[in-house]
C-alpha positions in Angstrom: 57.5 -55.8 23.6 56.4 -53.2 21.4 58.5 -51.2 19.6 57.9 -47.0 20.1 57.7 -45.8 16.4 59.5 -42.8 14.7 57.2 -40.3 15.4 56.5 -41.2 19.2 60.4 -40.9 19.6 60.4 -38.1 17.9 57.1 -36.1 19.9 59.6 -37.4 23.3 62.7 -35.8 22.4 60.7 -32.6 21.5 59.2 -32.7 24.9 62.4 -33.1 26.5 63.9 -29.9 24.5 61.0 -27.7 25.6 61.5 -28.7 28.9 65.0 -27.8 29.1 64.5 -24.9 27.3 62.0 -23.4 29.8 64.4 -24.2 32.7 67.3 -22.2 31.3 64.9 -19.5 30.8 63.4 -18.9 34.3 67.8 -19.0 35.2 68.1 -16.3 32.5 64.9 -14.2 33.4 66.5 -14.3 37.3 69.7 -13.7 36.1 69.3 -9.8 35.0 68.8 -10.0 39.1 72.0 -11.1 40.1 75.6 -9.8 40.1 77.9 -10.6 37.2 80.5 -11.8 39.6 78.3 -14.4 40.7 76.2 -15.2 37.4 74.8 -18.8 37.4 74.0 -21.2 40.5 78.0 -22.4 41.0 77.6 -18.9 43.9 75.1 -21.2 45.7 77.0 -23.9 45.8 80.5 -22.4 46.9 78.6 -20.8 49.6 77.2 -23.2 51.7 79.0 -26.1 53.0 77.2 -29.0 54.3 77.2 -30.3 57.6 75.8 -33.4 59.7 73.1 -33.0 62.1 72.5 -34.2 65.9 74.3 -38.2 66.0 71.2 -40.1 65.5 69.0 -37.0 64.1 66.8 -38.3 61.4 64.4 -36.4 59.5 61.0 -37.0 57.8 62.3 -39.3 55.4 64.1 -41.4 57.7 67.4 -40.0 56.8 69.9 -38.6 58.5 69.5 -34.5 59.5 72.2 -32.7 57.3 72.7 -29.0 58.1 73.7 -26.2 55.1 75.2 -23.3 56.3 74.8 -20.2 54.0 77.2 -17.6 54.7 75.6 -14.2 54.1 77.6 -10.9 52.9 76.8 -7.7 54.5 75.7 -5.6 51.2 78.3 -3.8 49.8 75.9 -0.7 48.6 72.4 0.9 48.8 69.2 -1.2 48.1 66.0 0.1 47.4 62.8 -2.1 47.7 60.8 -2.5 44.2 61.4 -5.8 43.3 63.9 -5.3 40.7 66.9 -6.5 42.1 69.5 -4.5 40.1 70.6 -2.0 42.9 73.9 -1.7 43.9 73.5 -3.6 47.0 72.8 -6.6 44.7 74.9 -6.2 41.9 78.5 -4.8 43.7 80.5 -7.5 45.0 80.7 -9.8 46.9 77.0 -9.9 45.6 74.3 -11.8 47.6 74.4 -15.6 48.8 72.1 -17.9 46.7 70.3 -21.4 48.0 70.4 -22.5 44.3 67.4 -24.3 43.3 64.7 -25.7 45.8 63.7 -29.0 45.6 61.2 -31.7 46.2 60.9 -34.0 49.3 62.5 -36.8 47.2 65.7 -34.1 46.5 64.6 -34.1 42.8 64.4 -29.9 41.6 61.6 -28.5 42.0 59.7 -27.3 39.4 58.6 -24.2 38.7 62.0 -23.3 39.2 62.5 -21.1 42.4 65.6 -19.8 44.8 66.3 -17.3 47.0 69.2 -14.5 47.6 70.1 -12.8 50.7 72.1 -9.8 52.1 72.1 -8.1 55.8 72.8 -4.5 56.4 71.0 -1.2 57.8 69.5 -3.5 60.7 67.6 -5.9 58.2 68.3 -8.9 56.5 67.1 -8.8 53.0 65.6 -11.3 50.5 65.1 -11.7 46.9 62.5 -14.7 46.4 63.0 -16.0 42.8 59.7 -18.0 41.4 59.0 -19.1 37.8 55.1 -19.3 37.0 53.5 -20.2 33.7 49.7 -19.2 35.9 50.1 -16.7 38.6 47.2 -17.0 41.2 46.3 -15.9 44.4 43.1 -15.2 46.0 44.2 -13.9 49.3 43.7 -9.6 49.5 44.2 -9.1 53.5 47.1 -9.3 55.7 47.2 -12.4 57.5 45.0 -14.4 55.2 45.2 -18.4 54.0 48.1 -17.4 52.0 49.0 -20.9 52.2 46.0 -22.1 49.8 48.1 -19.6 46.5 50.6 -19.2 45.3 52.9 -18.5 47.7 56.3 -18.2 49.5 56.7 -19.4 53.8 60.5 -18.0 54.6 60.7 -19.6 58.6 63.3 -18.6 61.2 64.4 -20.6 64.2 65.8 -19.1 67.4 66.1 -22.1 70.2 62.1 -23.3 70.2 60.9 -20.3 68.8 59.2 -20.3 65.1 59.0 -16.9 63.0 57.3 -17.7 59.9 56.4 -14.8 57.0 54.1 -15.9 54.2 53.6 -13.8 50.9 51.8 -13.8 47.8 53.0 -12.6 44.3 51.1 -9.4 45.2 52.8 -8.9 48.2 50.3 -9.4 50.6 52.0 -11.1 54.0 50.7 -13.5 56.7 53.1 -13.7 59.5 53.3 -15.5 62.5 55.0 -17.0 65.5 54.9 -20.6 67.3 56.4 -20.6 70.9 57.1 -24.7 71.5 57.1 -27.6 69.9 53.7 -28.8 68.5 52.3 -24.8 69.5 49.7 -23.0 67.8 50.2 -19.9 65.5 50.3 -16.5 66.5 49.2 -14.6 64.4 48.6 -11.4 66.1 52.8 -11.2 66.0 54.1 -8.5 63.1 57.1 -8.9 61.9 57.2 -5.7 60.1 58.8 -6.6 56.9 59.1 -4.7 54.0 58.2 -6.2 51.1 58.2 -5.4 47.1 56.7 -7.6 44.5 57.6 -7.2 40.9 55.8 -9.5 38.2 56.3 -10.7 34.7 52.6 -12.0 33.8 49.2 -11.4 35.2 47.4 -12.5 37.8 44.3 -15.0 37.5 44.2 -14.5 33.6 44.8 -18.7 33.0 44.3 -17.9 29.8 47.6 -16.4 28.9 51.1 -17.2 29.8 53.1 -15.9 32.6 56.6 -15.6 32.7 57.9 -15.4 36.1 57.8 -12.9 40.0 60.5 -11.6 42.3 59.8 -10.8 45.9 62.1 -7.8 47.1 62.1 -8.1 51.2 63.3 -6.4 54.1 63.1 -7.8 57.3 64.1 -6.0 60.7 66.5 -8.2 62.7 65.0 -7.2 65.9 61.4 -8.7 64.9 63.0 -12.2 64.9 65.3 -11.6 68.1 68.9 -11.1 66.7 70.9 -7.7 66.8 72.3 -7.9 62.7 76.1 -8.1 64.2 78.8 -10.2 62.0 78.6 -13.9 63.4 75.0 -14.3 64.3 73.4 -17.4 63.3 69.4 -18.1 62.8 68.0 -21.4 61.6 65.9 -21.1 58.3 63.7 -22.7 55.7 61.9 -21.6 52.6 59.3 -23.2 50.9 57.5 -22.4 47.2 54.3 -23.5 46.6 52.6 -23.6 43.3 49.4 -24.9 41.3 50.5 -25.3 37.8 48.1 -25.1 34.7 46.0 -28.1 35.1 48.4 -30.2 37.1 47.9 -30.5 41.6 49.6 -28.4 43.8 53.5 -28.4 44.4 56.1 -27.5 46.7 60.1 -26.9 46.5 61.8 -26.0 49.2 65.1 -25.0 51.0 66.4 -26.2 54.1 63.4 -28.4 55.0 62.9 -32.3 55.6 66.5 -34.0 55.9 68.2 -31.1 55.1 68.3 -28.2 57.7 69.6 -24.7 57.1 70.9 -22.3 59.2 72.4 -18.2 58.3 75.6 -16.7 59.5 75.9 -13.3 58.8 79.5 -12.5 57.1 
């Protein structure tokens, strides 16, 4: 068996170094974001509790369905839409519930690091969409475009067999759509009429330099997706980051997809 020498050791640990060094930065870029009183990704945690699916459920990987529940606080002050999270809405307490970090089919975080962060109030529910990116791209300019080929966020809601799916690019175009029935096609003549604020660190298509990181502010009207925004309604959801990394294949974290199922209640 051979032996690694000094210096390969030594290139490996460096690698590993960098590597967490870039994670705890995209948490610390995010974290000017969030509310003191819930710094960190322990708030994501705490907040959802885990529950088993269906008896006999299993999903893609042959698992058994689990179901998160994420609890979501009814915002405790005013919040204006551009992208920078530090209005009061965000930053009083109770502050906003978290999914922590997405992940990979195989459970394994993704990475670039993403999350999410959600409040309800003033008849919307609202989302701040958390993605580090070395290489912003997107090529999509028109509403209702193959968002799905860029970079990209899909936030999906499920109400009984119906699908609401929003798509949206770092610049804030959207692509939305709805599915009536199992194994249906898109609509996408549906608008969901969200509102939706992007704010970037980095610039887009310019591979030559590197990015830092972008935040999508969103509002989305509870009536678009079939709920009234009252204290104890429920709506089944998932969340999904794609990304193509400088001269790597496409990737995608997600939340609440595959075994594991997720589902609001609104505090």
């Amino acid at each position: 068996m051979q032996v690694p020498s000094y210096r390969t050791l030594a290139s490996l640990a460096v690698a590993v170094a960098v590597a967490a060094a870039v994670g705890f930065a995209a948490r610390a870029l995010f974290g000017r974001h969030a509310s003191a009183s819930r710094a960190g990704l322990g708030g994501a945690r705490s907040a959802a509790a885990g529950a088993p699916g269906s008896p006999g459920e299993r999903g893609p990987g042959g698992s058994a369905i689990e179901e998160v529940v994420l609890h979501v606080p009814h915002l405790a002050g005013a919040i204006t839409l551009d992208g920078d999270t530090d209005d009061p809405g965000w930053t009083q307490p109770p502050g906003p519930a978290r999914t922590g970090p997405f992940t990979l089919a195989n459970g394994a975080e993704a990475r670039p690091y993403s999350d999410a962060r959600m409040l309800w109030g003033d008849g919307h529910l609202y989302l701040a969409l958390y993605a580090s990116d070395e290489d912003i791209r997107t090529r999509t300019t028109d509403p209702d475009g193959p968002l799905w080929l860029d970079d990209s966020f899909r936030v999906a809601f499920r109400r009984g067999d119906v699908e609401y799916v929003i798509e949206v690019s770092p610049k804030g175009v959207v692509t939305d759509s709805v599915r009536r029935g199992a194994g249906g096609a898109y609509d996408y003549s549906w608008s969901s009429g969200v509102h939706v604020s992007p704010e970037l660190d980095g610039t887009i298509n310019k591979h030559e330099d590197m990015d830092e990181e972008w935040v999508i502010e969103m509002a989305l009207p509870f009536e678009s997706i079939g709920m009234k925004g009252e204290p104890g309604e429920t709506v089944g959801i998932a969340i999904r980051r794609c990304d193509e990394p400088k001269g790597q294949p496409r990737i995608c974290g997600a939340w609440g997809e595959g075994d594991v199922r997720a589902r609001l209640v609104l505090d």
